[in-house]
N, C-alpha and C positions, 0 to 999 in steps of 0.2 A: 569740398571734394566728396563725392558719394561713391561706392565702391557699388556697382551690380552687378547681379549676377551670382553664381552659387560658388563659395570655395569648396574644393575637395578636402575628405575629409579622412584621405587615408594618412599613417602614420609618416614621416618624413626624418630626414634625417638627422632636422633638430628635437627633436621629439614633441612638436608643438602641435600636429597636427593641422599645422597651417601652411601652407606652399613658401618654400623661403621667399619668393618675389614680394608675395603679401607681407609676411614677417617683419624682412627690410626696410620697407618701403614706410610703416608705420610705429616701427621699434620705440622712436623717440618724441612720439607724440599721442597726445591724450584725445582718444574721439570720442563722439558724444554720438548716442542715439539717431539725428538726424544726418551722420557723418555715415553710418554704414546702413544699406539693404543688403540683406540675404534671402536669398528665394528658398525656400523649403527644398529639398532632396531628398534620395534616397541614399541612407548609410547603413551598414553594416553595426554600427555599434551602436550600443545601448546607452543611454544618457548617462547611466553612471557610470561608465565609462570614462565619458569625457571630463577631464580636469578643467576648471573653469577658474582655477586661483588665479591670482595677480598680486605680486611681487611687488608692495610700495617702497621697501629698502629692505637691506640686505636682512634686517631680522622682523620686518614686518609684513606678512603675507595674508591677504584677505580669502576669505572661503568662495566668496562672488566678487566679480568687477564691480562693483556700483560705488560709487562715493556721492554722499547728497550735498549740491550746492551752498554753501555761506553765508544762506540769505535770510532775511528776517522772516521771510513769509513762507522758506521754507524748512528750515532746522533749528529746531528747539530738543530739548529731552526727549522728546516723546518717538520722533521719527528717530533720531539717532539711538535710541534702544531698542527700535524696531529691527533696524538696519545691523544692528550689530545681532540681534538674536538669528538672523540671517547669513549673518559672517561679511558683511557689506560694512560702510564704515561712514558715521555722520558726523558732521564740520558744521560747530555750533558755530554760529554766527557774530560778526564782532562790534555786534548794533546795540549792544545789554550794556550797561555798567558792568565794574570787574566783579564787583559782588555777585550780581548774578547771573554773570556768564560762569562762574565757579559754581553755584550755586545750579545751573541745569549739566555740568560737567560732573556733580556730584552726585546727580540724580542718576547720570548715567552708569558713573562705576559703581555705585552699590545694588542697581540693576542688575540681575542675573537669573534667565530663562524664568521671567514672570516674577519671582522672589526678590525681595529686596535684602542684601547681603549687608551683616553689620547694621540690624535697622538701631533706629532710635527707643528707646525704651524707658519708662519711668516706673520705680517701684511702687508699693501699694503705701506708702506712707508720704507722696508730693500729693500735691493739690490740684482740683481742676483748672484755678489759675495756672500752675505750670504747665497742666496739659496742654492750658491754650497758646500758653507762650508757645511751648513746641512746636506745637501741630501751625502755627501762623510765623512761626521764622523758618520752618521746614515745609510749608506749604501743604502738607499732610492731613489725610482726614482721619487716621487712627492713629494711634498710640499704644502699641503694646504694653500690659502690665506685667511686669515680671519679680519672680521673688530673688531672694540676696544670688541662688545658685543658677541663675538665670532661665528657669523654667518658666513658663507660661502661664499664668493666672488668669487672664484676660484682656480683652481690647476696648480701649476705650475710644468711641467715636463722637 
């Protein structure tokens, strides 16, 4: 089904800004990119203006519609913390072993706007063996050095 044509984009009475026939019509189904055309128009309001969230359950609301497909070829860590630095939301895929499909699920929560939260850390008295262990079970190419009060010494690469 392709919807054309432009919707109007004045406010309505459910507050969606969508015409209830449209609203209705698609409430309880998921579309995809080639499922709607909209023709550009002229509106009155300013993009931030418009609300663009989307409601996955009752206490989970995305910032953008986008959710990335399941697939091997296309969600791993890397787009799914793209996607979420966006407010969109990515679906590692379930082609990994359990290890490391936890393992890029982990990459992704300690992810946060570029920083890595809670990194891994080794003081100045481990070894560059452990470094390696680290850095090759965490996939990592640094290693922060820190002292006993967790301040910053250096990185080891």
């Amino acid at each position: 089904m392709t919807i054309a044509g432009s919707v109007e984009t004045t406010q309505t009475s459910n507050g969606h800004g969508i015409e209830p026939a449209v609203l209705s019509r698609f409430s309880k189904e998921a579309l995809t990119f080639d499922d709607v055309l909209l023709t550009p128009g002229y509106t009155e309001k300013l993009p931030s203006e418009v609300d663009i969230t989307a409601d996955l359950h009752p206490r989970l609301r995305l910032n953008i519609p986008v959710l990335s497909a399941a697939m091997d070829t296309v969600t791993e860590s890397e787009l799914a913390i793209a996607l979420a630095r966006q407010g969109g939301l990515g679906v590692i895929h379930r082609n990994l072993a359990p290890e490391d499909q936890a393992e890029e699920v982990d990459k992704v929560k300690r992810s946060e706007s570029g920083m890595i939260v809670d990194p891994i850390t080794l003081g100045p008295d481990n070894t560059l063996d452990d470094a390696e262990g680290v850095m090759s079970r965490y996939k990592i190419s640094g290693v922060p050095i820190t002292d006993e009060d967790g301040r910053l010494l250096g990185i080891l690469t």
